[in-house]
C-alpha positions as CSV (number, residue, x, y, z in Angstrom):
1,X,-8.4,-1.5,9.4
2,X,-9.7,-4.1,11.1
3,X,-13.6,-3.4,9.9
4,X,-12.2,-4.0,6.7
5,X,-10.1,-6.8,6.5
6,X,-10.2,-9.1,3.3
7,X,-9.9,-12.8,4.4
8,X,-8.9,-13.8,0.8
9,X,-5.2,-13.4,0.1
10,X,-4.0,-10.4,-0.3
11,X,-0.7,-10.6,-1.3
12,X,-0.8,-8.3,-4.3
13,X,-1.8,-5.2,-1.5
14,X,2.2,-3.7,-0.8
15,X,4.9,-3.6,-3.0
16,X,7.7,-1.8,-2.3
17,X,11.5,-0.9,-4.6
18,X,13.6,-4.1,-5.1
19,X,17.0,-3.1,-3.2
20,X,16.1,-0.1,-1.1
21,X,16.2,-0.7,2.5
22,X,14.1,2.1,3.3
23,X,11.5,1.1,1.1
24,X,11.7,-2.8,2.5
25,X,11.2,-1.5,6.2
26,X,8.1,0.4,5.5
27,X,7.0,-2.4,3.7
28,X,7.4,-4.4,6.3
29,X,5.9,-2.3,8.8
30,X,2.6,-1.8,6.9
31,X,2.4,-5.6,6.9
32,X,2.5,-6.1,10.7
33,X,0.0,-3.8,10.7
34,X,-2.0,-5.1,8.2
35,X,-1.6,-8.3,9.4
36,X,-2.7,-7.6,12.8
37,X,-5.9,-6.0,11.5
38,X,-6.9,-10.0,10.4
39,X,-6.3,-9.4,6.7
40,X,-4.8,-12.5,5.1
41,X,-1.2,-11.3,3.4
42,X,0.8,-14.4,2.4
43,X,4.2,-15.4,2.1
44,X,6.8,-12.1,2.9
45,X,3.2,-9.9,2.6
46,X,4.5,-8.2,0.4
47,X,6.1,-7.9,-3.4
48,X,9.3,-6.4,-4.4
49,X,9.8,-4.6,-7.9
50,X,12.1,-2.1,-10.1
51,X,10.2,0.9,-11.3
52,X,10.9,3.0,-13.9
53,X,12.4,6.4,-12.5
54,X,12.2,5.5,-8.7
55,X,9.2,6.0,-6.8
56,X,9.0,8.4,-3.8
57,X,6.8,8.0,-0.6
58,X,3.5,6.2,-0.7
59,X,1.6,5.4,-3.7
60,X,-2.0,4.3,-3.5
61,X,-3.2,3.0,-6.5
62,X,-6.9,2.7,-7.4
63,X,-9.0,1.6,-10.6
64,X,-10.8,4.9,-10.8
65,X,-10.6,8.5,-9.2
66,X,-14.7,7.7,-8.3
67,X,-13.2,4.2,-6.7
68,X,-13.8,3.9,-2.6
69,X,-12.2,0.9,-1.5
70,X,-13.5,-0.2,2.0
71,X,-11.1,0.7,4.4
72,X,-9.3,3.1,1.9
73,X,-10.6,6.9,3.8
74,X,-9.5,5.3,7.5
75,X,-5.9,4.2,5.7
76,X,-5.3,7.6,4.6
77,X,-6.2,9.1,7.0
78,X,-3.8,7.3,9.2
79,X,-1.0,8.5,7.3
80,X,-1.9,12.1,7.2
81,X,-2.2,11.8,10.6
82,X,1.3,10.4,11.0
83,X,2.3,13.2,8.6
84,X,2.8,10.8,5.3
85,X,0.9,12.6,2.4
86,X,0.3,9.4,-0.4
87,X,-0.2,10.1,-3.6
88,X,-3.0,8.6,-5.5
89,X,-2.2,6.6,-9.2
90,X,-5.0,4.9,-11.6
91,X,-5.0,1.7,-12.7
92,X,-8.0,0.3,-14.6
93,X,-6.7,-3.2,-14.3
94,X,-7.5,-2.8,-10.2
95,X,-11.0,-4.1,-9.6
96,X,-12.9,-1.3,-7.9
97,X,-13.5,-2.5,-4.8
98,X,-9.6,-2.7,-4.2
99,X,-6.5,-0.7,-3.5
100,X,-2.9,-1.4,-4.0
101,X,0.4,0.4,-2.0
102,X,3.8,1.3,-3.6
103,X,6.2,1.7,-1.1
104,X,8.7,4.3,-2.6
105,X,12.2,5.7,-1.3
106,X,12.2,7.5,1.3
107,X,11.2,11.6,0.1
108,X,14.5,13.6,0.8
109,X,14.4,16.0,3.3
């Protein structure tokens, strides 16, 4: 992810459910990475929320289906690779040249 690291904050990039420790670690996780890549995360690097019904696995939200973030194809293809299958949601609000991650519960097995 390093090609595409964004040096303005991006603090808004992970959020993750407010009280579940599974959700907090991955959170945290994807910020190390993130964060080691060069892009600029401040504070915690991430947000904490409550949702509506409760979110499972990784949500990727985008502005369009047509929207191609840079760096968006190599992220998910990382987690297919390490078996996590995201799930895409649209919000027009997103610019198009950005993506946002929901850290849900952990799936159950």
């Amino acid at each position: 992810m390093s090609p595409f690291a964004q040096t303005d904050d991006r603090g808004d990039l992970i959020t993750c459910v407010l009280g579940d420790p599974d959700s907090t670690k991955f959170a945290v996780h994807l910020v190390g990475a993130f964060r080691a890549a060069g892009w600029n995360l401040s504070g915690s690097g991430f947000n904490q929320a409550i949702f509506s019904g409760t979110p499972t696995g990784l949500i990727i939200k985008l502005h369009s289906q047509d929207s191609t973030p840079p760096g968006l194809q190599e992220f998910v293809m990382t987690l297919r690779e390490s078996g996590i299958e995201p799930v895409g949601e649209i919000d027009t609000a997103l610019p198009p040249d950005r993506f946002q991650i929901i850290v849900g519960g952990k799936p159950q097995a």
